[in-house]
Structure formats: C-alpha cells, structure tokens
NUNUDO-443331 format. One line per field, with one value per residue (C-alpha): x, y, z; residue in one letter. Coordinates in nm, 3 decimals, always signed. Layout:
<recs>
c1: (X  ...);
c2: (Y  ...);
c3: (Z  ...);
res: (A  ...);
</recs>
This chain:
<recs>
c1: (-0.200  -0.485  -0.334  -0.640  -0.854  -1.041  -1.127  -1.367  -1.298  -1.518  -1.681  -1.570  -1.706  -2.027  -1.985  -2.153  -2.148  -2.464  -2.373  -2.642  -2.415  -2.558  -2.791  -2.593  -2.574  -2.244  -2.040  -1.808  -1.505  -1.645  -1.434  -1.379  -1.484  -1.798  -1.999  -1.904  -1.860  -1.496  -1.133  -0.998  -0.651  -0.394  -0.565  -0.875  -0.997  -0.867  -0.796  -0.621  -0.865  -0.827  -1.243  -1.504  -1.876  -1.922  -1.940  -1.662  -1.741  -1.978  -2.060  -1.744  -1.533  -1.393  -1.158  -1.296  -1.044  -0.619  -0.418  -0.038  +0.136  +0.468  +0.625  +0.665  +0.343  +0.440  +0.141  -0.256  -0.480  -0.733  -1.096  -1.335  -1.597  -1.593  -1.224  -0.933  -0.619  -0.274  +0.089  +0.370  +0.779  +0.879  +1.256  +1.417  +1.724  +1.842  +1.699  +1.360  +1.077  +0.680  +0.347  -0.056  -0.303  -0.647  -0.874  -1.260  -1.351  -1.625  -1.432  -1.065  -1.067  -0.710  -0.836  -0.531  -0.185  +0.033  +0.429  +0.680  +0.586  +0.883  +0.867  +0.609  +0.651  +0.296  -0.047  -0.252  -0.549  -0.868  -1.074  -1.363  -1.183  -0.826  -0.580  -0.281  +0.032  +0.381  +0.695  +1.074  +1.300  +1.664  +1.915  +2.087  +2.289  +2.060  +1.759  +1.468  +1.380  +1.004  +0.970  +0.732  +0.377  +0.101  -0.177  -0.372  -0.748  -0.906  -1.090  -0.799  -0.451  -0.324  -0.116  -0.289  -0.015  +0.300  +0.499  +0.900  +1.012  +0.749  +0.751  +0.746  +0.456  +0.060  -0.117  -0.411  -0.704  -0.975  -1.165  -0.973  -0.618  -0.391  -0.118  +0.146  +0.494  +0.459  +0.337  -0.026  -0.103  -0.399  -0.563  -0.651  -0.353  -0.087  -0.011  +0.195  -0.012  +0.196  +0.507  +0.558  +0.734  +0.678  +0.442  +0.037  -0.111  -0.419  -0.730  -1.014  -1.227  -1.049  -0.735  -0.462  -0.222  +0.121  +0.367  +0.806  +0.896  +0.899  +0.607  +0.255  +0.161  -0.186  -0.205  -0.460  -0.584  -0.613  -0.252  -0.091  -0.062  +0.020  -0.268  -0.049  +0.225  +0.296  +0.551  +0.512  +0.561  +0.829  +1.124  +1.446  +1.483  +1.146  +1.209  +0.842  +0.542  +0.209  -0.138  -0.542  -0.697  -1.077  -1.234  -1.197  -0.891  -0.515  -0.435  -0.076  +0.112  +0.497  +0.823  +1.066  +1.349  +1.186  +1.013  +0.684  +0.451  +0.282  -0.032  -0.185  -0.430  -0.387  -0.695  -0.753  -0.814  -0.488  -0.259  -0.281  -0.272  -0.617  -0.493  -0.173  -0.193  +0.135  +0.110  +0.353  +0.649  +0.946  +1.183  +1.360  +1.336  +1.054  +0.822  +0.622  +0.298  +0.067  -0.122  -0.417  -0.789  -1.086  -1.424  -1.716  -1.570  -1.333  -0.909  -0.738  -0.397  -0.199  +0.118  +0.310  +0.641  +0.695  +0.280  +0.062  -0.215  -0.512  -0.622  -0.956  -0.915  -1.202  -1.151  -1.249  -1.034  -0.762  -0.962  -0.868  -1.217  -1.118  -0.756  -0.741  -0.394  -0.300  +0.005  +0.041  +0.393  +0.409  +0.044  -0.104  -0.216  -0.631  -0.911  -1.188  -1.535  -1.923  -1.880  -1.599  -1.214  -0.951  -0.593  -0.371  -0.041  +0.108  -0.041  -0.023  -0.311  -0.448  -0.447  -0.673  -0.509  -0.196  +0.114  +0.289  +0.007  +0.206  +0.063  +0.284  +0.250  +0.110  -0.083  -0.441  -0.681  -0.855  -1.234  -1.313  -1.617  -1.543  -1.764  -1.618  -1.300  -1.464  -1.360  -1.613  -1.405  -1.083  -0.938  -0.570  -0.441  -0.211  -0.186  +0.053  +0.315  +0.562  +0.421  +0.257  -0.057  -0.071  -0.323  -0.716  -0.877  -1.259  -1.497  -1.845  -1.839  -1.508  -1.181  -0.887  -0.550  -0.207  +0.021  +0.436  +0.720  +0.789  +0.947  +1.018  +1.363  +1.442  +1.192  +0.964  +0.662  +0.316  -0.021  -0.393  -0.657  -1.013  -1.235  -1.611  -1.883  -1.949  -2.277  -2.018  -1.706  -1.347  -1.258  -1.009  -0.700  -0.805  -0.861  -0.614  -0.475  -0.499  -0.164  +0.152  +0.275  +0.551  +0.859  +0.806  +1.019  +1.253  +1.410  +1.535  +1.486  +1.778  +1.768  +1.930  +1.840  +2.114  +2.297  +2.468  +2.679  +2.746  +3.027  +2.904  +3.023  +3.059  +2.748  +2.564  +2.189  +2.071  +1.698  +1.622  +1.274  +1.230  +0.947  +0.865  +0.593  +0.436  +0.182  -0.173  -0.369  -0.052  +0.113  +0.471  +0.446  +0.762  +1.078  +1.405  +1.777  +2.139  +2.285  +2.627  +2.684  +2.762  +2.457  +2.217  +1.884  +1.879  +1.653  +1.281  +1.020  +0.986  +1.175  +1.502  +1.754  +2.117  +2.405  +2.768  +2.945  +3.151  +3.445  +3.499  +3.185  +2.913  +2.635  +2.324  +2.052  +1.668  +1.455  +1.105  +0.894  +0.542  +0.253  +0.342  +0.710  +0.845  +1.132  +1.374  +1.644  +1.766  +2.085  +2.221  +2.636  +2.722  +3.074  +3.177  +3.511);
c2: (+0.703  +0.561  +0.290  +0.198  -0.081  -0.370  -0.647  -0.933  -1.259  -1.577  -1.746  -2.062  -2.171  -2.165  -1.843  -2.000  -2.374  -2.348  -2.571  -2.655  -2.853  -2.579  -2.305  -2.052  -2.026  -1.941  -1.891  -2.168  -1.901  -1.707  -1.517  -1.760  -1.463  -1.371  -1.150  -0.813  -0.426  -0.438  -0.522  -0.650  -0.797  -0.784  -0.841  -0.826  -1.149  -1.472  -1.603  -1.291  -1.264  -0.871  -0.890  -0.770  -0.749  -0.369  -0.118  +0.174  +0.520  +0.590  +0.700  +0.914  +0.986  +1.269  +1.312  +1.311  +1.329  +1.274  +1.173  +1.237  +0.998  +1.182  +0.831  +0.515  +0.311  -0.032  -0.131  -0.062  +0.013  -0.214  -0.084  -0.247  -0.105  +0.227  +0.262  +0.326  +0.171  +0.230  +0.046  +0.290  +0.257  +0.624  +0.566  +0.360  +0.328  +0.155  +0.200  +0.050  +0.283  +0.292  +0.305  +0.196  +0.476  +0.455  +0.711  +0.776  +0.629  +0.878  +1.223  +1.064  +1.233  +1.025  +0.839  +0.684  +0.633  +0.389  +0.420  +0.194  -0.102  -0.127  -0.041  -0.233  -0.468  -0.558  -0.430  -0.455  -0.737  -0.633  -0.922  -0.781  -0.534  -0.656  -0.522  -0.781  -0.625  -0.727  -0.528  -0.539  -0.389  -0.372  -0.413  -0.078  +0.044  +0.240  +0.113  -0.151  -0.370  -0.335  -0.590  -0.870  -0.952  -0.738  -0.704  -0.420  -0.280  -0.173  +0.146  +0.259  +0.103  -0.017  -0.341  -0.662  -0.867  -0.912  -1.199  -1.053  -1.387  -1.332  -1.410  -1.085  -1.048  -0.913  -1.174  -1.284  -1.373  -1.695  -1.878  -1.759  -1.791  -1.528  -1.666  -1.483  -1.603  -2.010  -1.983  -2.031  -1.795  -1.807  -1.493  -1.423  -1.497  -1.542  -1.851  -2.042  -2.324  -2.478  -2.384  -2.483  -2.413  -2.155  -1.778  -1.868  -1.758  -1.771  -1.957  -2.094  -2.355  -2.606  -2.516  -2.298  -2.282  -2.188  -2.103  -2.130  -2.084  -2.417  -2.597  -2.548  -2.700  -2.772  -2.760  -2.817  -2.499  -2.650  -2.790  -2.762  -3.154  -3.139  -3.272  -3.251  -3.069  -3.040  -2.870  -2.527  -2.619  -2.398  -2.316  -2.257  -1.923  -1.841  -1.515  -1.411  -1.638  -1.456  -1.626  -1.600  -1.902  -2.016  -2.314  -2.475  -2.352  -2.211  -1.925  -1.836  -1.550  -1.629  -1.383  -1.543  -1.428  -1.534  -1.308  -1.452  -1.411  -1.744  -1.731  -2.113  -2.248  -2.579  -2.784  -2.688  -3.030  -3.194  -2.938  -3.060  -2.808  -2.739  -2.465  -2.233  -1.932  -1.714  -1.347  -1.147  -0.979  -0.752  -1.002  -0.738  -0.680  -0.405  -0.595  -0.731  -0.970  -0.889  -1.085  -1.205  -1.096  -1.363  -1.275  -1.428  -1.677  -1.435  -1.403  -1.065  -0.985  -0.670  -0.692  -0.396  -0.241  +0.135  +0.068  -0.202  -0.479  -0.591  -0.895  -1.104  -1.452  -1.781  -1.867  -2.250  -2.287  -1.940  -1.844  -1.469  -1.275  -0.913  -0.690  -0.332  -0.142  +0.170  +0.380  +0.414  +0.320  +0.125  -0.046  -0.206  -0.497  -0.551  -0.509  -0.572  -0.435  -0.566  -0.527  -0.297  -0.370  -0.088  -0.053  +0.226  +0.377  +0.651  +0.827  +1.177  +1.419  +1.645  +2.017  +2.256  +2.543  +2.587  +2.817  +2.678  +2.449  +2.120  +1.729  +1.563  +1.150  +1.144  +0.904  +0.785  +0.500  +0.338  +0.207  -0.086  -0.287  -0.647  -0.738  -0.601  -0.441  -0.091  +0.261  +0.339  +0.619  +0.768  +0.999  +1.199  +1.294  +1.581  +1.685  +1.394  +1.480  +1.223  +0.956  +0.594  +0.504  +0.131  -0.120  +0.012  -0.030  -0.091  -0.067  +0.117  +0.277  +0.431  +0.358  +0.428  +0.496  +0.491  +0.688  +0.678  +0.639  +0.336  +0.089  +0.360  +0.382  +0.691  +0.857  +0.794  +1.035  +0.888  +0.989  +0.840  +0.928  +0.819  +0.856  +0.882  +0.908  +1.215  +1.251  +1.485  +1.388  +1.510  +1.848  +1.844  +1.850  +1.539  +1.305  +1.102  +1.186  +0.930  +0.856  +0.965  +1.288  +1.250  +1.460  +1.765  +1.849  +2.117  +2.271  +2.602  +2.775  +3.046  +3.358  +3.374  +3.005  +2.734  +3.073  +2.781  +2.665  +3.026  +3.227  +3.546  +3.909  +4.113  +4.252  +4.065  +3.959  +3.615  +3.576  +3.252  +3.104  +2.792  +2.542  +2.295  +2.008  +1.845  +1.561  +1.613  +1.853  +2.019  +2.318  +2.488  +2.759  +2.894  +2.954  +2.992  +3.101  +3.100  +3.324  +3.320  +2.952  +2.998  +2.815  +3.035  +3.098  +3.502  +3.600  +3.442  +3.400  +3.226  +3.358  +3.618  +3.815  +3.735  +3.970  +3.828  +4.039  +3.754  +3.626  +3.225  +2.945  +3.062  +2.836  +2.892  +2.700  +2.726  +2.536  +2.490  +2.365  +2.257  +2.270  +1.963  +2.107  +1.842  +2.049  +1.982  +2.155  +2.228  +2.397  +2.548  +2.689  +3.033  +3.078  +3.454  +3.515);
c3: (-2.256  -1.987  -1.845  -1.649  -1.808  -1.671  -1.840  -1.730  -1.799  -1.839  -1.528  -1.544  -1.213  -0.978  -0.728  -0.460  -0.273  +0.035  +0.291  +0.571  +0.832  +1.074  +1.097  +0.910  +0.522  +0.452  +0.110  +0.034  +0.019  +0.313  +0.559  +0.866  +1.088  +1.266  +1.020  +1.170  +1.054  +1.240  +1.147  +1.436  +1.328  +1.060  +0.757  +0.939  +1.074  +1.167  +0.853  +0.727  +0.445  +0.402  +0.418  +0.585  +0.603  +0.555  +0.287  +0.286  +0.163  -0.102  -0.380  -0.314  -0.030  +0.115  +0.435  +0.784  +1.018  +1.033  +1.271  +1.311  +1.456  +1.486  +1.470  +1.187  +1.170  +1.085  +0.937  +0.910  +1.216  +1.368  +1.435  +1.651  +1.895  +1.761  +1.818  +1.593  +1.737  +1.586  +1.697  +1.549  +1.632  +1.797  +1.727  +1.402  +1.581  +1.910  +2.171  +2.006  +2.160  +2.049  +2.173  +2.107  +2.050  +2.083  +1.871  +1.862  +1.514  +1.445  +1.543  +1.531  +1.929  +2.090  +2.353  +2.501  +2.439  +2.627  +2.625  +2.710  +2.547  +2.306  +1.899  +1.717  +1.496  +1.326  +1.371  +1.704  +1.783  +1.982  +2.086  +2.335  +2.616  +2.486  +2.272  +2.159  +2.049  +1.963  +2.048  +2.012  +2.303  +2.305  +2.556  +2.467  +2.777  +3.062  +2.828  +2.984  +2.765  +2.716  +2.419  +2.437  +2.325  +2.565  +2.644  +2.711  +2.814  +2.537  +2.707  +2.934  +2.752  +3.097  +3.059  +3.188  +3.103  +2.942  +2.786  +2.753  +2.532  +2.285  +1.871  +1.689  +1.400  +1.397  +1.666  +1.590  +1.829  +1.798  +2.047  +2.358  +2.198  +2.094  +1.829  +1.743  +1.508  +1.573  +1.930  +2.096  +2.422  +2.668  +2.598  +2.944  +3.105  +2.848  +2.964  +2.663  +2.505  +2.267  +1.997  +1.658  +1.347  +1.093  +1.133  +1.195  +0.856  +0.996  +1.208  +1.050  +1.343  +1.491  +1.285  +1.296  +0.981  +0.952  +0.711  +0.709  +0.367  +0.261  +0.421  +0.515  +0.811  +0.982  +1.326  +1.589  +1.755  +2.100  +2.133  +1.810  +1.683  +1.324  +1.143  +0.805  +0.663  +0.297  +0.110  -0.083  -0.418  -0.544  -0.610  -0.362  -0.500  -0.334  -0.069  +0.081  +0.104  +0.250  +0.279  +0.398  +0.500  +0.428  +0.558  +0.170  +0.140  +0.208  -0.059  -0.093  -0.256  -0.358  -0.448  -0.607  -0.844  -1.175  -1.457  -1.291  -0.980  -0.832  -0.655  -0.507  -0.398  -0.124  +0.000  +0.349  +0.417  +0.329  +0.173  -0.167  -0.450  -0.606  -0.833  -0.933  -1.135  -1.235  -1.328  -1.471  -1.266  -1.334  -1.193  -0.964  -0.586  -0.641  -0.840  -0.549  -0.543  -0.267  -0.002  -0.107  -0.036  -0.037  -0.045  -0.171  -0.454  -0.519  -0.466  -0.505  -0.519  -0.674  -0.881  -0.718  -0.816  -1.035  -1.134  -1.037  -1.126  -0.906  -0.991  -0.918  -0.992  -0.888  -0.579  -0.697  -1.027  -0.989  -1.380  -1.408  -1.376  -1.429  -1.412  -1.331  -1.462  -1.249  -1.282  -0.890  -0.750  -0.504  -0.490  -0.172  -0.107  -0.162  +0.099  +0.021  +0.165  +0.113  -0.297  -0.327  -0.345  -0.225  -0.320  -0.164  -0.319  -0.451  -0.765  -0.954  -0.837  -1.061  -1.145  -0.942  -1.116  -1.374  -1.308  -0.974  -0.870  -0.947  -0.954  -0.749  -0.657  -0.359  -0.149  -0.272  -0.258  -0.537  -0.466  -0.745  -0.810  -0.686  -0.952  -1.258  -1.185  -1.298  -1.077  -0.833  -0.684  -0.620  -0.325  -0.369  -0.033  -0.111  +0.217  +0.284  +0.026  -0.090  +0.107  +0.029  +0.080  +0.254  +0.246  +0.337  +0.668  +0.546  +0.874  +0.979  +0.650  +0.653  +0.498  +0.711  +0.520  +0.694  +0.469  +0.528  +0.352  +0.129  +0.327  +0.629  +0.630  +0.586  +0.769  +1.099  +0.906  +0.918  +0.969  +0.990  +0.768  +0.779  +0.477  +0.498  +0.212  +0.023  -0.204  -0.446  -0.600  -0.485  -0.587  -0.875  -0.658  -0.452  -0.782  -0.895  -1.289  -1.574  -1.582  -1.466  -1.664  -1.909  -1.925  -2.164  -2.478  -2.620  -2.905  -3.022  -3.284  -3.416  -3.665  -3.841  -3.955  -3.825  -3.632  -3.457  -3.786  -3.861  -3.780  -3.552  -3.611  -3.334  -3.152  -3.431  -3.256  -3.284  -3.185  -3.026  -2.980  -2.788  -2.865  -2.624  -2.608  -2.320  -2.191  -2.337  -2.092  -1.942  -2.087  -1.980  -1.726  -1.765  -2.012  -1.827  -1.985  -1.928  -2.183  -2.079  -1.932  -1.530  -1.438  -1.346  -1.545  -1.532  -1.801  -1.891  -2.165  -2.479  -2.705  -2.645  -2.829  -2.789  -2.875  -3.005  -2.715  -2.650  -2.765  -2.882  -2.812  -2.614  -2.520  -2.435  -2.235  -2.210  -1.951  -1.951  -1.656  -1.752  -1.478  -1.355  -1.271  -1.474  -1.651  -1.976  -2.161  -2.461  -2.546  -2.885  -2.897  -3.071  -3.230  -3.259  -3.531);
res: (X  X  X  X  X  X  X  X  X  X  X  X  X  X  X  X  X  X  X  X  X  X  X  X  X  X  X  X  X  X  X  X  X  X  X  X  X  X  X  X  X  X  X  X  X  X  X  X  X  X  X  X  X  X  X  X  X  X  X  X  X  X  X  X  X  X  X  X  X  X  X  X  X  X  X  X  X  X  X  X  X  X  X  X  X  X  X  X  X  X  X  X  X  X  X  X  X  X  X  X  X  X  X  X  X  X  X  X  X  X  X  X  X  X  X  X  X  X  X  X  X  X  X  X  X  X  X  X  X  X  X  X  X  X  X  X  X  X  X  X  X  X  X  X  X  X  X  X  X  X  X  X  X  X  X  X  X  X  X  X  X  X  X  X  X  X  X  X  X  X  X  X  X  X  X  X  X  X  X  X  X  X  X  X  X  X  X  X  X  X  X  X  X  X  X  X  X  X  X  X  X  X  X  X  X  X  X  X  X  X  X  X  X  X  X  X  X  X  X  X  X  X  X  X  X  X  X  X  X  X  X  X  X  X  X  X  X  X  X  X  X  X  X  X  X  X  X  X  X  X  X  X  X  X  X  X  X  X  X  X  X  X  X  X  X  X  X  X  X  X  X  X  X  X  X  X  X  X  X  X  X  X  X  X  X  X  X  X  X  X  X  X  X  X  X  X  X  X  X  X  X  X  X  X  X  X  X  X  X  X  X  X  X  X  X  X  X  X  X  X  X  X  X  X  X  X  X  X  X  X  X  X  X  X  X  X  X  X  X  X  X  X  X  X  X  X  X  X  X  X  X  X  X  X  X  X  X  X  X  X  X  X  X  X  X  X  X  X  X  X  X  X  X  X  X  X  X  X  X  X  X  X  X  X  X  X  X  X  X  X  X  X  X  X  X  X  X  X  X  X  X  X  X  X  X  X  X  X  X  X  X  X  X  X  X  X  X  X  X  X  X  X  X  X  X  X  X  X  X  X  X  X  X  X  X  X  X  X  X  X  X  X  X  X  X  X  X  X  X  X  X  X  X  X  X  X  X  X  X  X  X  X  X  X  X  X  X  X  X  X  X  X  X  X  X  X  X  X  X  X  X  X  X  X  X  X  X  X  X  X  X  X  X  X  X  X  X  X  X  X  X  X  X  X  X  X  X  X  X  X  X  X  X  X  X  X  X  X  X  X  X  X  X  X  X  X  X  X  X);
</recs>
C-alpha cells in the first residue's frame, strides 16, 4: 500500500495581486521580510511565515556535516551571515542549564559556545552582530539564576546585555525592536518599550500581532496601542493556537478536542475572518495541526500524529490546491524554500542489504514541489536512530535538520545536520520506504496432518514446517523454535522434526523475523498418551 499521493485541486483564485504603493513589486501573500537567503528567527522572519527566498538542496541531497549537541535542542536553528546558531537545554531537570552555539555554515566548524545563560526555551534571533535568546533559570539551592532574555555578539557570543524578568518564547527582531512573549525591548539596550497581552505571532510594518488563546490583537509596533482586537472564533475546548502573519493577512492554526482541525484566515486590517477551512483530525492529543507556512499565494500546514498530511491551500479563499499523504510519525511543521516545501519526521528507511540489515523509522526530510505537491526528493538519516526529525531550516542552499526525541522528555539526545545538493540520488539506505512495513505472518504445518488433534505414541516424530508471509519486497531472515516451552528459541530453520519424548501437552513455538526485524509467532500443542 503507497500511501503517498498528491492530488491538485482547482485554482479558484488569482496567484498574484502587484501592488505599486512603492518601488518594490511584491506578492500580495509575500513574506513581510527583507528578501534574503537567511532564517534569522523562529519560523524564519518576522512574520513567522516558515519562508524564505532561497532554494534548499537539489536535485537531491546528501549530508554535509553533523553536529552533536550533547544536550536537548528545543527547537530549529537560525542561520544568518554564514553562521549556524543553535539554543539547546544541557539539563531537563532543576537546576535549568544551556547554552548558544555558533557553527560555520559551510564546514559546520563550532565557532563559539557561551554557557551560563540558563536552559532555552525557543530558538535564537540574529539581527546584524546580535543574537536574541530566551532562557529559564531556577532558583535551585547554590544555583544563580541565569534566566532572562540576552543578548549576545554574534562573532564572539559575549553577553551585551541581559534582561533577568524576561517572557519566555522565540523573540523576534524588526525595525530595532526585539519582542518576545507580550513584551517590546529596545534592541540595543533592552530597554522595555511597552507590555501587552497574549505571545507576538509576528511583525509585519507598523504592526505587531499577538495571540492569547482567545483573541487576536493588533498592536502598534512603536508603543503597543491596540489598533483592534477580535476574538478567535472557536470553540472553548480550543488548547494551542499558532500563526504567520502577512501584510493581507493573519493565518491561524487551531487544536481543539473535536474529530476536526481548523485553519483561518483574519484580515490583517481589522481581524475579521476572510476564510476557515477544517481538515480532518484523529481527535486525540497526538493528532496535531501544524503552524502554518505562507509563500507566494500559498498556506501550508501538516496534519501530524502516527502519519501525516501536508496541505497547500489559497492563501486568498483557504480552496485546497494539492495534499501529500506520508506514513512518517510524527510530521513537522512546513518550510518552505524558493519552490520547494520540506517536512521533517520520522519514516522507515530502506534496505541496503537483507539478513540483519533492518529498516528502522528514523529521522528524514521530505522535499515537495510547492507547486504540485509531487516528491522532489527524500533523505533517511539513519545515523540518528530512533529520533524525529523537526521542522527544516532552508538557507544558502542547505537544509538544516535538528533531529531529537519526540517531545524530549525522556532524553536530552540531539544533533544538527545540514544537507547540501547532490547531482545523484541517496544510496538505498538513506531513502525513505513506501510505506511503513507490516507485521509478517505465521502458521505451521504438522505431519502427520492435524498431529495436533492426534494422540502421540512414544518417540513418535512429528515434522513441522512453518510458513510465514510478509510485506511485499521483504522476506523472513530467520525461523526460530522452542521445542520444549521454557522460553528460549534453541533450534532454527524452517522446518524441524520433533520427537514425542515427553510426557502430557507439549507446545511448541516458531518465530520468524523478516528483514525488517519485525517478528511473529505461531504455536501448535502436541499431546503424547
């Protein structure tokens, strides 16, 4: 079963609005930031679009350098000026610890790493020579407290300032202004500018927008005077609201605890709704709907739980334009490049080799045509193991992946990896599989026929052959038995001869493991007289 499709739907829309109020031509659904090659905040620009101007790897890609943290990433890295920089939490439990490294983006070389500046709690901003992070502390006995919002020098990591009282969240930078949570800061100075209610979405001009769960509120960017406020129209049950900003328009995604996902659209101008659109959902906690991506007339979002859907909806009208189906668990929320959308996760590789080479899920990324929905290309890390593959970093023709474990709890493992083009396509090992493997079958087969409703004499010999069935394109690597029921699998191959050297029941297992070491087992009982 190929659970990958896309399907295009019908345009019901223009693509494009030109506007000439200034020298620029810009899209009417345009990222709000400067047309750059960099990803310089959360989502990438001020409006948390999850766009950018440049192209990732291509045709293919192929790894070009890792990083280990050796700590929990809490989210993507930021790339800007040729540098990589990652915030990552050292220690899950009190007392908070973490730090900011800085890597080379070509050669993934560390730069710097600052300490001491408490366990982060969202991904960094770089605005010219300044990084912008925030941090939690604790006041854990014998422990300073080095949470706050910082800021650092982008070449060297040295602190330039520090604000201890700080909102926690990923800050984002415009015009001279860091905003992090519901508060404004002087980015030179971090002088506090003005406080509000609810977490900044985004920027877009003279506007900063802001989100609590209930409301949407417009503020202005200078000193936060609500221009309007209008309420999220949903339900109460609603748990998790996350948005992107353009200057037409305020896109939000909303969890709730119905059998439905609600993506809308509110005029930027007013807050009114121009358009809702509801996809389907599992109506559990894992079913997830992702922030959305704007680019160029276009929303994405990805319907993320056991497998996932991205889907690319008008901007104008919320029309569905194309859905891609992939088994991965766990599916990330889109970026999305010049033409091409990526979605991280975790997926099934495939097989190199059979015997003990197994396909386990492991982290990958998806490349998509923004256009269509069709594969471009896709890249199995199976290096990283069990880990999941978050949301894509798209910048100077690389992707960079950070991989951990789903939701981190459990584990402070992460690592870096930047992807690069590649004229030839992943070895076999480093694509993902078509879907995820199914479980194989059993059965065994006696002689004499239906031994198991017969009466054995003593040292009578019952053969016994075992057929199993698997997933199309694997086959079982091995045939293991427990002839006299302790547990342990002592003898192998398909098919073995059993002697009635017992006295009573007797039963007796086989388990086969096919070559993706998914195993099953079938048993059959032998009654001796």
């Amino acid at each position: 079963m190929n659970r990958k499709r896309a399907r295009v739907g019908v345009f019901l829309a223009l693509l494009v609005v030109v506007s000439s109020v200034s020298f620029l031509a810009v899209t009417a659904q345009r990222s709000p930031a400067t047309a750059s090659d960099d990803w310089t905040s959360h989502r990438a620009d001020e409006g948390r679009t999850g766009s950018t101007t440049d192209s990732g790897p291509t045709p293919y890609a192929t790894e070009d350098w890792n990083a280990s943290f050796d700590a929990r990433a809490e989210a993507g890295p930021v790339v800007a000026n040729g540098t990589a920089y990652a915030a990552v939490t050292t220690d899950a439990d009190l007392p908070a610890t973490g730090r900011v490294v800085a890597y080379d983006a070509e050669s993934g070389e560390k730069r710097w790493t600052t300490g001491k500046v408490g366990a982060a709690t969202g991904s960094p901003a770089v605005s010219s020579d300044t990084v912008y992070v925030s941090t939690r502390g604790t006041n854990a006995d014998g422990y300073e407290n080095y949470g706050g919002l910082y800021a650092l020098d982008a070449d060297t990591g040295d602190v330039k300032w520090r604000v201890e009282d700080a909102p926690r969240g990923s800050p984002v930078v415009a015009d001279g202004v860091v905003y992090v949570g519901s508060t404004a800061y002087d980015a030179e100075t971090g002088e506090k500018l003005w406080h509000g209610t609810g977490a900044i979405i985004g920027v877009v001009g003279d506007t900063a927008y802001a989100q609590n769960g209930s409301a949407v509120t417009a503020r202005d960017a200078d000193d936060g005077t609500v221009q309007w406020s209008a309420p999220i129209p949903t339900t109460a049950d609603a748990s998790a609201v996350e948005g992107a900003v353009t200057s037409e328009r305020v896109f939000l995604t909303v969890e709730t605890a119905n059998d439905t996902r609600s993506i809308y659209a509110l005029s930027a101008d007013d807050g009114s709704v121009d358009w809702k659109r509801s996809v389907p959902g599992a109506g559990d906690d894992e079913d997830l709907l992702s922030a959305p991506a704007v680019k160029d007339g276009s929303v994405y979002v990805t319907a993320r739980g056991d497998t996932g859907t991205v889907y690319a909806l008008d901007a104008d009208t919320g029309d569905e334009r194309w859905t891609y189906e992939t088994p991965a668990a766990h599916p990330s929320a889109p970026a999305v490049g010049n033409d091409t959308v990526y979605v991280g996760g975790q997926f099934f590789s495939k097989l190199e080799d059979v015997g003990d080479v197994v396909r386990p899920a492991v982290p990958a990324v998806y490349a998509l045509d923004a256009t269509d929905g069709e594969e471009r290309w896709n890249y199995s890390i199976r290096e990283a193991g069990h880990l999941v593959a978050y949301t894509p970093v798209v910048a100077d023709g690389k992707a960079y992946v950070t991989v951990r474990e789903w939701n981190g709890i459990y584990s402070d493992e992460s690592r870096l990896y930047a992807l690069e083009s590649s004229d030839e396509k992943p070895p076999r090992d480093h694509q993902v599989a078509e879907d995820e493997p199914d479980d194989p079958r059993v059965t065994i087969e006696t002689s004499p026929k239906d031994a198991e409703n017969r009466t054995l004499r003593r040292n009578q010999t019952v053969v016994l052959r075992a057929n199993a069935t698997t997933a199309e394109n694997d086959g079982i690597v091995r045939y293991e038995w427990d002839v006299d029921g302790d547990g342990e699998f002592e003898r192998s191959g398909r098919r073995i001869t059993v002697a009635a050297d017992f006295c009573g029941d007797r039963t007796v297992t086989v388990r086969v493991v096919d070559d993706d070491r998914l195993t099953a087992e079938g048993s059959v009982t032998l009654t001796r007289g």
